[in-house]
C-alpha positions as CSV (number, residue, x, y, z in Angstrom):
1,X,31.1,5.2,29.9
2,X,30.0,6.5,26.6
3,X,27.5,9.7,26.5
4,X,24.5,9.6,23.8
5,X,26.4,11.9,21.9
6,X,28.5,9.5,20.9
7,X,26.6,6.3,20.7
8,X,25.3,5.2,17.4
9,X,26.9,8.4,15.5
10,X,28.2,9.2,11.7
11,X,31.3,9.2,10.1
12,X,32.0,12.4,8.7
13,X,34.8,14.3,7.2
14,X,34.4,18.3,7.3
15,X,36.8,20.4,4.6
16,X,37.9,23.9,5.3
17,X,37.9,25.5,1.6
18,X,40.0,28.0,0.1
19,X,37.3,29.5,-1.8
20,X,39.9,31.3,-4.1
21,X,41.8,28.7,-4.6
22,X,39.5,26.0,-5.1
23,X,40.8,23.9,-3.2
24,X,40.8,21.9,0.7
25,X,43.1,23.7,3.4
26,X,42.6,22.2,6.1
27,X,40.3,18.7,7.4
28,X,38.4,16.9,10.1
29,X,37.4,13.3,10.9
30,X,34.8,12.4,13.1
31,X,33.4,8.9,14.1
32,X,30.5,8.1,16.5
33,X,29.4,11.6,17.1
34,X,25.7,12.7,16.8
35,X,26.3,16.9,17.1
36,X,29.2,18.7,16.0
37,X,29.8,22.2,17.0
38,X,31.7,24.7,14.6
39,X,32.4,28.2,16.2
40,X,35.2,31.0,17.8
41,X,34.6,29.3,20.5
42,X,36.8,27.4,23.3
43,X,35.1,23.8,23.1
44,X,33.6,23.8,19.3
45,X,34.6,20.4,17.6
46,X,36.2,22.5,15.2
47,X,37.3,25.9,16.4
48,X,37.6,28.8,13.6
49,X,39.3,32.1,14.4
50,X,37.9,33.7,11.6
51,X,36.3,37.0,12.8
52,X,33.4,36.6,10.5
53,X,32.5,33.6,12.6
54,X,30.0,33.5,15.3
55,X,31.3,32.1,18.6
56,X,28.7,29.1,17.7
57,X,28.4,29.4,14.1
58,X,26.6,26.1,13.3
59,X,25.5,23.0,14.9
60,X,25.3,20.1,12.7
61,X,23.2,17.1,13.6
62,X,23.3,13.3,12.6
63,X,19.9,11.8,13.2
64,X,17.9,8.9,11.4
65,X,21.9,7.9,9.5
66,X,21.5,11.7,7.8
67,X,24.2,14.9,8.5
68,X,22.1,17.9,8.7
């Protein structure tokens, strides 16, 4: 059985940025997802070890077929 979070959602690729470089490092797909979760944290859809990020750094949210 398929939760709500996953019924009806985006298609979204995230890139990782190598601000001095200009360039991608690193990327993630998603399909049929409705809230990704980017953090330190065990469990994030995308999991950062970065010390400068928050265990939940940022939600992101598709709703009415927009990524905010």
């Amino acid at each position: 059985m398929r939760t709500r979070n996953e019924l009806d959602g985006g298609r979204v690729t995230l890139y990782l940025l190598d601000a001095a470089l200009e360039h991608p490092i690193q990327s993630w797909h998603f399909e049929n997802q409705r809230k990704l979760i980017i953090g330190r944290a065990d469990g994030s859809d995308i999991t950062l070890t970065d010390s400068r990020v928050s265990r939940l750094h940022v939600e992101i949210m598709f709703d009415d077929g927009v990524w905010t």
